[in-house]
C-alpha positions in Angstrom: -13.7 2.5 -27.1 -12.1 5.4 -24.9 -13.5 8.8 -24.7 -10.8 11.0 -25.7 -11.0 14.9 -24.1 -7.8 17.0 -24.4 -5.7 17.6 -21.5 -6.8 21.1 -18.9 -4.3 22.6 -16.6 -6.4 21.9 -12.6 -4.6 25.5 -11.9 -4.2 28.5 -14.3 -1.4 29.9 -12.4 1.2 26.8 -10.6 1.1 26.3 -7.1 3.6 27.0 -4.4 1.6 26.2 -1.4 3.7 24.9 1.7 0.7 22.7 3.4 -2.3 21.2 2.6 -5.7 23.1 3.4 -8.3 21.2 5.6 -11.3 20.2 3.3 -14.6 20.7 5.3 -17.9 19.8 4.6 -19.8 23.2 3.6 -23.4 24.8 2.4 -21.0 26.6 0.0 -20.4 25.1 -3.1 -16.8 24.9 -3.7 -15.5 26.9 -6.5 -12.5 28.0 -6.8 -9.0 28.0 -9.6 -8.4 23.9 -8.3 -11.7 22.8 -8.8 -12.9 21.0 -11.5 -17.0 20.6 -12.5 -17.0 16.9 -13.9 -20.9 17.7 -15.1 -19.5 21.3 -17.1 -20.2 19.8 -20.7 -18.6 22.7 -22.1 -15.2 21.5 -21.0 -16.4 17.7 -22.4 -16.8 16.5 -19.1 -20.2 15.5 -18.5 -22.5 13.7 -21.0 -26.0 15.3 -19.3 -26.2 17.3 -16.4 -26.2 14.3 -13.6 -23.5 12.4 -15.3 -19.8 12.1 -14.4 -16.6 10.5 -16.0 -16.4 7.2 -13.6 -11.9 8.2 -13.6 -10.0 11.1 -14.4 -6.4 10.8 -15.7 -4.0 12.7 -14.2 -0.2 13.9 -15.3 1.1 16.2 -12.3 3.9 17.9 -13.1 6.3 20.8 -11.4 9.4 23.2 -11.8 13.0 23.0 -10.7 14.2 19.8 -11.6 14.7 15.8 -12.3 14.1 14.0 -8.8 12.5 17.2 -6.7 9.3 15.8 -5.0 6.2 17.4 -3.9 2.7 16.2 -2.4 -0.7 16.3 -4.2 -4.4 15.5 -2.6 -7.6 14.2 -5.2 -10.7 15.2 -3.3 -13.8 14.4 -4.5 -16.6 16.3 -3.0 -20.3 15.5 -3.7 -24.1 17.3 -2.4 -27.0 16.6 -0.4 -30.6 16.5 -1.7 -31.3 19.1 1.2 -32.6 22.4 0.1 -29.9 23.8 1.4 -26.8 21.5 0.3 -24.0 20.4 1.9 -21.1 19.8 0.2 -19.2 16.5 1.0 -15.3 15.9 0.6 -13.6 12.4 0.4 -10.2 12.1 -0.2 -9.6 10.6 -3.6 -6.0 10.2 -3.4 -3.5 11.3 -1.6 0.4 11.0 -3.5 3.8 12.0 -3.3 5.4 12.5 -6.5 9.1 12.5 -8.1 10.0 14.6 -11.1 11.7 13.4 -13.9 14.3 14.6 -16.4 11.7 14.7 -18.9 11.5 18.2 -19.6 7.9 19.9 -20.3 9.1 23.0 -21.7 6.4 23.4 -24.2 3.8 23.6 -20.9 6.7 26.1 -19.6 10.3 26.8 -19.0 11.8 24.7 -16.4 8.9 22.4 -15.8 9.4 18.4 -15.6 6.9 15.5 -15.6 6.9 13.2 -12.8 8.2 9.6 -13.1 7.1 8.1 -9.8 4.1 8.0 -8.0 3.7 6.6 -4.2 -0.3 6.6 -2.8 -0.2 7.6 0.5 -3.7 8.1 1.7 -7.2 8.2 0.5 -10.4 5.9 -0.9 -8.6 4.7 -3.7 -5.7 2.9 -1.5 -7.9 0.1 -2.7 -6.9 -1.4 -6.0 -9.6 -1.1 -8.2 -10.4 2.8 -7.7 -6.1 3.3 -8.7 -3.7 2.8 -11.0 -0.6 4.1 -11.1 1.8 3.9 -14.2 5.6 4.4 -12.3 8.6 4.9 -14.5 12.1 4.4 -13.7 13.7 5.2 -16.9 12.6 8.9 -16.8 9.1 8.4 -18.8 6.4 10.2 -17.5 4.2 8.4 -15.5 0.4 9.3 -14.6 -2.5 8.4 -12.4 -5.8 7.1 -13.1 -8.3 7.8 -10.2 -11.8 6.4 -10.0 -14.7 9.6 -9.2 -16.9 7.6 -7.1 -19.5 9.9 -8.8 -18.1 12.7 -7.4 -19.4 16.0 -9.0 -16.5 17.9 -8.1 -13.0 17.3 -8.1 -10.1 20.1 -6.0 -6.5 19.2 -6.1 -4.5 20.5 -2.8 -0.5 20.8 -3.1 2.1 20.8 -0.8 6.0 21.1 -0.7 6.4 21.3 2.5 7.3 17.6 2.5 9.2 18.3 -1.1 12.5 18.6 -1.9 13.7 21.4 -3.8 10.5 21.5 -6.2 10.0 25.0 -6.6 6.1 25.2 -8.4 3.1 22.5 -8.7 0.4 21.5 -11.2 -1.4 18.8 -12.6 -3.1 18.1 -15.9 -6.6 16.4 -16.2 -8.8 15.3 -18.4 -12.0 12.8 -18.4 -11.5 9.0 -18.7 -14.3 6.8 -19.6 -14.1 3.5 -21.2 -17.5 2.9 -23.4 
């Protein structure tokens, strides 16, 4: 059995971000449109307040056109005990991604899901913490990333390495087999 959580937009508004932004560790927690609460039960994320999905699925997607790239970072940050805490990033995943010519109009004009995935960086470069579905014959593809009990997740985009994509975002939702 598969928990089953509709789909949330990681950015209200999409991204057009030229660079990454460094992720430090910080007494603030991190809060801001790209990050995600995987303990927020009122989104259907977590069960109780210590628990966490052990993956997120993820279908990135971006405006322009079929075969315009862009960059994407996973970061999952996680607290100290401390009475003051500090907030911990590790790089989740780090991916460059190809759009398709699947058209997502209904998510909004001139938006395309991706259809190829390349891990570039990040803790799950190991096997079991990633999978990537890749699609050559313009299906959309998505990522599975492990949380490594992560209470927070922030996505980071960048088209500085991208061609031609003109806007970035992703869709998320929990994934838990039971």
């Amino acid at each position: 059995m598969a928990l089953c959580v509709p789909f949330k937009h990681v950015l209200s508004t999409n991204s057009t971000s030229t660079g990454f932004t460094a992720q430090n560790a910080t007494t603030t927690k991190p809060a801001t449109d790209a990050v995600i609460d995987l303990t927020d039960r009122d989104n259907g994320w977590g069960l109780h307040s210590a628990d966490v999905p052990p993956y997120v699925q993820l279908i990135p997607f971006g405006t322009n056109g079929d075969n315009d790239t862009f960059d994407m970072r996973v970061y999952g940050w996680s607290r100290t005990e401390a009475a003051t805490p500090v907030w911990i990033p590790t790089l989740l995943a780090d991916v460059s991604l190809i759009l398709s010519a699947i058209t997502a109009t209904p998510i909004a004009a001139d938006t395309f899901l991706i259809d190829s995935v390349t891990l570039n960086d990040g803790f799950a470069s190991a096997p079991q913490w990633l999978h990537i579905q890749n699609h050559s014959e313009d299906l959309a593809a998505c990522i599975i990333v492990h949380t490594l009990g992560s209470q927070l997740l922030s996505f980071d985009f960048d088209l500085a390495g991208g061609q031609e994509a003109a806007s970035m975002n992703c869709l998320v939702r929990p994934f838990t087999i039971h």
